[in-house]
C-alpha positions in Angstrom: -3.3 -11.6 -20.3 -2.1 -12.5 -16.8 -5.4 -12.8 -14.3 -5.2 -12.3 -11.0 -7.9 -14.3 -8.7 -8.8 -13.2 -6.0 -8.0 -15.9 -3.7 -4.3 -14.3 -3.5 -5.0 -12.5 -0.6 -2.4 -10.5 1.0 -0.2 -13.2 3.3 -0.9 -11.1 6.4 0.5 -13.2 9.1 4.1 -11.4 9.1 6.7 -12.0 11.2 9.0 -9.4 12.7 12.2 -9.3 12.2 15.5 -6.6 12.2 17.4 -5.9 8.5 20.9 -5.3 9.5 21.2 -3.2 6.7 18.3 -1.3 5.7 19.1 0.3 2.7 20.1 -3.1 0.9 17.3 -5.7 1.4 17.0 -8.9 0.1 15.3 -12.0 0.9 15.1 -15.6 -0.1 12.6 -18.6 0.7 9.5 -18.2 1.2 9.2 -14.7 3.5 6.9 -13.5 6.1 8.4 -10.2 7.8 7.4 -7.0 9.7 8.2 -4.2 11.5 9.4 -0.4 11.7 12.2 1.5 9.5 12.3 5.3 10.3 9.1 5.4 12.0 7.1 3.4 9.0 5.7 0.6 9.6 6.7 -2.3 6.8 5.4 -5.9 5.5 7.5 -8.0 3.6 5.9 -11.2 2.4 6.4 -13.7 -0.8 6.2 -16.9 -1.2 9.1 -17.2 -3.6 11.3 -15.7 -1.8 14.2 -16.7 -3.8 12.7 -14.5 -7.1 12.3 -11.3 -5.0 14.6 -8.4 -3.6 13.4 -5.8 -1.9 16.3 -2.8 -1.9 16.8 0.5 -0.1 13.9 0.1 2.3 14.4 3.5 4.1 12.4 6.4 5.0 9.1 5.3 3.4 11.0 4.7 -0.1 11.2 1.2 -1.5 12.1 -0.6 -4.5 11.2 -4.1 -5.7 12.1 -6.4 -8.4 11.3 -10.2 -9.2 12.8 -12.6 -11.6 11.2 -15.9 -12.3 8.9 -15.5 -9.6 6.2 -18.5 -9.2 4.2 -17.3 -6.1 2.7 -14.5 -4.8 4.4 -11.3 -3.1 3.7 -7.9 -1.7 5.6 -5.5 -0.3 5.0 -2.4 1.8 5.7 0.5 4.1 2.8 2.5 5.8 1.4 2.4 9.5 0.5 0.4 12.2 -2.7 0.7 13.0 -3.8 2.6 9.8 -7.0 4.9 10.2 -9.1 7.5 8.1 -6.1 9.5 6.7 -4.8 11.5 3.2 -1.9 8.9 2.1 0.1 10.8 -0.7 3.1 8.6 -2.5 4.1 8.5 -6.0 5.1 5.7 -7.8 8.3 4.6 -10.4 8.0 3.4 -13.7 7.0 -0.7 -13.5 7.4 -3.5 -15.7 6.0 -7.2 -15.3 2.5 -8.2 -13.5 2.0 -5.9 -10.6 -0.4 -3.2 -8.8 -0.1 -0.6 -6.4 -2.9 0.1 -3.6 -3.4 1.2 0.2 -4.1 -2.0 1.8 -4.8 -2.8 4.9 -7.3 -5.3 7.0 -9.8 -4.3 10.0 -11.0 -7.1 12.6 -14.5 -7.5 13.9 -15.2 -7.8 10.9 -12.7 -8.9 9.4 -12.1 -7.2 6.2 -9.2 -7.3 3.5 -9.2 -3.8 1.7 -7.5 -2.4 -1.1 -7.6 1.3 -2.8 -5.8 0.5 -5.9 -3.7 3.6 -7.7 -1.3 1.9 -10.5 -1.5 -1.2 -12.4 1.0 -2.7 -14.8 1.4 -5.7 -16.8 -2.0 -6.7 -18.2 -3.0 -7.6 -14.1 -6.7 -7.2 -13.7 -7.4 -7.5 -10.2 -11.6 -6.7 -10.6 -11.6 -10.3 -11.9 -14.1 -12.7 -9.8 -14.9 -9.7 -7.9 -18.9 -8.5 -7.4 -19.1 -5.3 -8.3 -21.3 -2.8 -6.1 -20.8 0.4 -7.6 -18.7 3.6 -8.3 -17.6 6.9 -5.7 -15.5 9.6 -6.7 -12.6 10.5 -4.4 -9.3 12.7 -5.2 -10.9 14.0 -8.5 -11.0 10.2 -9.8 -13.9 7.9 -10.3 -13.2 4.6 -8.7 -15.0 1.1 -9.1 -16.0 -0.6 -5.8 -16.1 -4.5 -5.8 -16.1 -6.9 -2.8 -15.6 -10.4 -2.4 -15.9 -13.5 0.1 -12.4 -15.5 1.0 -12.9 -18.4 2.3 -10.3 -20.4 4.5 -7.1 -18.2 3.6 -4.4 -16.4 5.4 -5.3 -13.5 7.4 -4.3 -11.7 10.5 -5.7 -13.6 12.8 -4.5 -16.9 10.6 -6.4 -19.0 8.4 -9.7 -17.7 7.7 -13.3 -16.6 6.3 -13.4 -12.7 5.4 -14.2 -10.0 3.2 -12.3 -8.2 0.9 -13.0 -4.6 -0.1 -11.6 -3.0 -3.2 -11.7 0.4 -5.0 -10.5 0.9 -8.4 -9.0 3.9 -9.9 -10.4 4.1 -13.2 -7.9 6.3 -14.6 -4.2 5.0 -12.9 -1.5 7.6 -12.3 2.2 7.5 -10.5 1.5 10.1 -8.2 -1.4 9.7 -5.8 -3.1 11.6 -3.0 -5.6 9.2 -1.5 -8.1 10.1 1.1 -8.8 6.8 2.7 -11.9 8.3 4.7 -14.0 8.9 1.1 -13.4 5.0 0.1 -14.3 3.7 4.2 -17.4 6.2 4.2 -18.6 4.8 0.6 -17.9 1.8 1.4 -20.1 2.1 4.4 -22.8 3.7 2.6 -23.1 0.2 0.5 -23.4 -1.8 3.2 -19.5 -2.4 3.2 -18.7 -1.8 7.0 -15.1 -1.8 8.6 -14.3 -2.6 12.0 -10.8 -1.7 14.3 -7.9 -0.9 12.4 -4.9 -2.8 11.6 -2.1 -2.1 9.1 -2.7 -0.5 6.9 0.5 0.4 3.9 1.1 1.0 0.6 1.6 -2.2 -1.1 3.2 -3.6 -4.3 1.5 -6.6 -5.2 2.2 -9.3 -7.9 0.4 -12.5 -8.8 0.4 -16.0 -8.3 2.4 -16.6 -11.7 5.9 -16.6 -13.4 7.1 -13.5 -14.5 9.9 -10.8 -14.5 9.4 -7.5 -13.6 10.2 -4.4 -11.3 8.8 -1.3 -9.5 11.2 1.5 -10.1 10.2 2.7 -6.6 7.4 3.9 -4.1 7.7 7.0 -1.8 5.3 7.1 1.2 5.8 11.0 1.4 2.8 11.1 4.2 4.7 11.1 7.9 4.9 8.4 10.2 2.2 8.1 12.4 2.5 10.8 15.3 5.6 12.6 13.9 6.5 15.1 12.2 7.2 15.3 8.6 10.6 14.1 6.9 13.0 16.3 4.3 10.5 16.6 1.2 7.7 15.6 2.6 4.2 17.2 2.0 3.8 19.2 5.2 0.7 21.9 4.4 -1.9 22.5 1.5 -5.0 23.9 1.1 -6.7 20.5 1.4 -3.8 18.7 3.6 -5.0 16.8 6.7 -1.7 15.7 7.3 1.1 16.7 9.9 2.5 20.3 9.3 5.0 19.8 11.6 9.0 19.2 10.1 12.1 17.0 11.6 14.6 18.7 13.1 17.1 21.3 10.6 13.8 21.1 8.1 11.2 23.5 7.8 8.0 23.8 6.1 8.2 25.5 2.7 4.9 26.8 0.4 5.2 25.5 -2.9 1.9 26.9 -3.9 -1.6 27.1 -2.7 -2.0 23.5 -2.4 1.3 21.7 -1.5 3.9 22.9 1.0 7.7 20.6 1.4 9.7 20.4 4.4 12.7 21.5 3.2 17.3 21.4 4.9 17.5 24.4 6.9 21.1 23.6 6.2 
């Protein structure tokens, strides 16, 4: 079984930078990038550059695969800053060493967080974490666990922090997360967060050799302060979300609980 230690903590101190073609990624070297795609905000980082490619990168949909790889990568699209919101995003099929979360970091304090949703490859990412207890969220029961980083990457560069994790006991490819359950238990253990900043949903693999791939993510939450793109979730019975649609789309009832912006075309 491949462990994952804690002490690969997210590479957070990204660079931005411009893809001149969005919808065919790749990197190589060791890779710190950031920025915005259709209104999403992304992180690209990996220290073996050379063993990952990131492809079609577009419209909060991204694919990932890694071949040889020796370090540690993790790949994202989300917002910038994150806050207390419903993410919903479902997942491909994955091979290989690899886990999917929301992950994000606050300042003052300075926190590392993770809400983690999909796991493959034998990863177990609770290892060297304290445990602190469960909370129930999205009609899952999640394991809460935090740890102490010292003198590692972070934000605001090399650093001492703490990370914050929650662990869905029973992994699925589509999720629905409702970040504000996980900051408000959190809280309620002592675990407090300060001022937002990124916050996406990440593929992350470890700091070991191996092949693998993510068939895909799909952020299907909108941007930040826009309205909702061509299939995305844009109503529900429990949706916090935007019910607003893009131009030439409008907002469609599926059923009680999920509603699609859909061509008016």
């Amino acid at each position: 079984m491949i462990l994952l230690s804690v002490i690969f903590s997210l590479w957070a101190f990204t660079v931005a930078a411009a893809f001149v073609n969005p919808t065919n990624i790749a990197r190589s070297g060791s890779t710190n990038s950031s920025g915005v795609l259709f209104g999403y905000y992304y992180s690209i980082i990996a220290d073996d550059g050379d063993a990952v490619t990131v492809a079609d990168m577009e419209d909060g949909f991204y694919t990932i695969q890694w071949t040889d790889n020796t370090g540690h990568f993790a790949v994202g699209v989300g917002y910038n800053p994150g806050s207390a919101q419903t993410i919903s995003f479902s997942i491909g099929a994955g091979e290989g060493s690899s886990y999917v979360s929301v992950y994000g970091w606050t300042t003052d304090p300075l926190i590392e967080y993770r809400i983690v949703e999909q796991i493959y490859g034998g990863v177990d990412p609770s290892i060297g974490l304290t445990w602190k207890g469960n909370l129930t969220s999205d009609g899952s029961v999640y394991d809460v666990y935090e740890a102490k980083i010292v003198d590692a990457p972070s934000i605001v560069g090399v650093a001492n922090f703490t990370q914050y994790w929650s662990i869905r006991q029973d992994i699925r490819n589509y999720a629905v997360v409702t970040t504000g359950n996980h900051f408000a238990g959190w809280a309620a253990a002592g675990m407090q967060l300060g001022a937002f900043g990124y916050q996406i949903v990440a593929t992350e693999g470890p700091n070991s050799s191996n092949n693998g791939s993510v068939a895909f993510v799909q952020v299907e939450s909108a941007p930040a302060g826009s309205c909702a793109q061509e299939y995305a979730q844009c109503g529900g019975q429990t949706w916090t979300g935007t019910t607003c649609c893009v131009s030439n789309t409008t907002c469609v009832v599926d059923n009680a609980y999920f509603s699609t912006c859909l061509s008016d075309l």
